[in-house]
N, C-alpha and C positions, 0 to 999 in steps of 0.2 A: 504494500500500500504506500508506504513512504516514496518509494521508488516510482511508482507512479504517479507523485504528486511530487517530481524531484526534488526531494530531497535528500541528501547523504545522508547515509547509516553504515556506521559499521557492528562488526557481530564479533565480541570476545567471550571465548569459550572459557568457563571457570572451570571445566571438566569435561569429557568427554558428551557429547551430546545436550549440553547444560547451556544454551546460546545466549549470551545478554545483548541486547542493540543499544545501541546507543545513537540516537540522531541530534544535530542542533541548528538550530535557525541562528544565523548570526547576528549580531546589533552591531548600532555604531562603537561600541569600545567603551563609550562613557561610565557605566557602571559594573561591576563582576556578573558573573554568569549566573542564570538561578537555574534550578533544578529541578524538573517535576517529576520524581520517584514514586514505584508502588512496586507489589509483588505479584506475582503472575501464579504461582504455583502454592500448594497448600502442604500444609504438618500432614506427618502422619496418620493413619488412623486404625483401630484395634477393631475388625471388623466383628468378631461375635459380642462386641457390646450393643449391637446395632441390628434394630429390627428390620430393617432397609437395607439396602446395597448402597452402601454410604458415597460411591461413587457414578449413580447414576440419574442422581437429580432426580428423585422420585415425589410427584404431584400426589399425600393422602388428605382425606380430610381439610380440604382447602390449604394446605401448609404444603410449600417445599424442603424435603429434606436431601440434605447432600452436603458430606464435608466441604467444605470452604465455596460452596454453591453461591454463597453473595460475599463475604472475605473482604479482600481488597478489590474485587473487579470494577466498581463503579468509579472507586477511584481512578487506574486504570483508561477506564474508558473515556473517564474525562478530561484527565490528562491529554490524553491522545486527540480529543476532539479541540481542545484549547488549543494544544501544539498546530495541529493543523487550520483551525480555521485565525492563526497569526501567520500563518504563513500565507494561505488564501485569500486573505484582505490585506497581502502587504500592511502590515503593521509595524510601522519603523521602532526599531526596538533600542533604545538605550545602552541594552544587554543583552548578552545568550542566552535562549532556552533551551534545555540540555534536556532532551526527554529521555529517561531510562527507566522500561520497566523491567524489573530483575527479573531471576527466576523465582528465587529465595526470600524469605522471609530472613530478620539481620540475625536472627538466635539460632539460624541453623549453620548445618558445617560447613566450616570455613570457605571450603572449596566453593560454594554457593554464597554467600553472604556477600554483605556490604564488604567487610573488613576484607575480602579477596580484593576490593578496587585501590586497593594502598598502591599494588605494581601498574595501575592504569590512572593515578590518579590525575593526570593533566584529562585527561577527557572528560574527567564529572566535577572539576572542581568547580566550587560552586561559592556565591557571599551568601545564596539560600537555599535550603531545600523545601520542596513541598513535599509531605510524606504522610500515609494514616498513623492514627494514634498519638499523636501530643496530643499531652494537658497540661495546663496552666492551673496555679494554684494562688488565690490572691489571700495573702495574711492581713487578719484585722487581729485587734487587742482579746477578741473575745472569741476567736475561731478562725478554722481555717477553711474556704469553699472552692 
């Protein structure tokens, strides 16, 4: 898809068949690169805790079940739809958008995680990332929310 909407990507392998892309729209230079991160693939799963085939996105009872069935995908998606429609509406950018979605979630093994991009770090380097899960914590005298 990228490729058909020229733009360069390249694909670093963190292991054998484990492909990360990495694409970027370039800006004028004026500010550091920012980053739109997510994860593409899901944790493990212990399949006879599951009265379902945890992997097949099964509709019961009005509920879908399936390991990591919604996860980070939407992030993901919109990433990807941001990435491209800045590039589609020529969007003079200040700065790089460096779209990467990994394979891995950052807690798993190394060979998949963030911490593998240490030997590729000039292509994600970033002043921000955009990533699921932060939280902010604001302290007051009387509690913390």
């Amino acid at each position: 898809m990228l490729t058909a909407e020229g733009i360069t990507a390249q694909i670093f392998e963190s292991a054998p068949g484990r492909g990360n892309i990495v694409a970027r729209l370039k800006g004028n230079g004026k500010k550091k690169p920012l980053l739109l991160m997510g994860h593409l693939d899901v944790v493990g799963v212990e399949r006879d805790k599951w009265t379902v085939d945890p992997f097949a996105a099964t509709i019961k009872d009005g509920y879908l079940y399936g390991r990591g069935s919604v996860d980070d995908k939407s992030m993901d998606a919109a990433n990807l739809e941001v990435f491209l429609l800045l590039h589609r509406m020529k969007v003079p950018l200040d700065r790089d958008v460096i779209l990467l979605p990994k394979p891995a979630k950052k807690a798993q093994a190394s060979t998949a995680s963030i911490s593998w991009w240490k030997k590729h770090w000039d292509e994600i380097a970033c002043e921000y990332a955009l990533n699921e899960g932060a939280m902010f914590r604001k302290k007051t005298a009387k509690h913390s929310t």
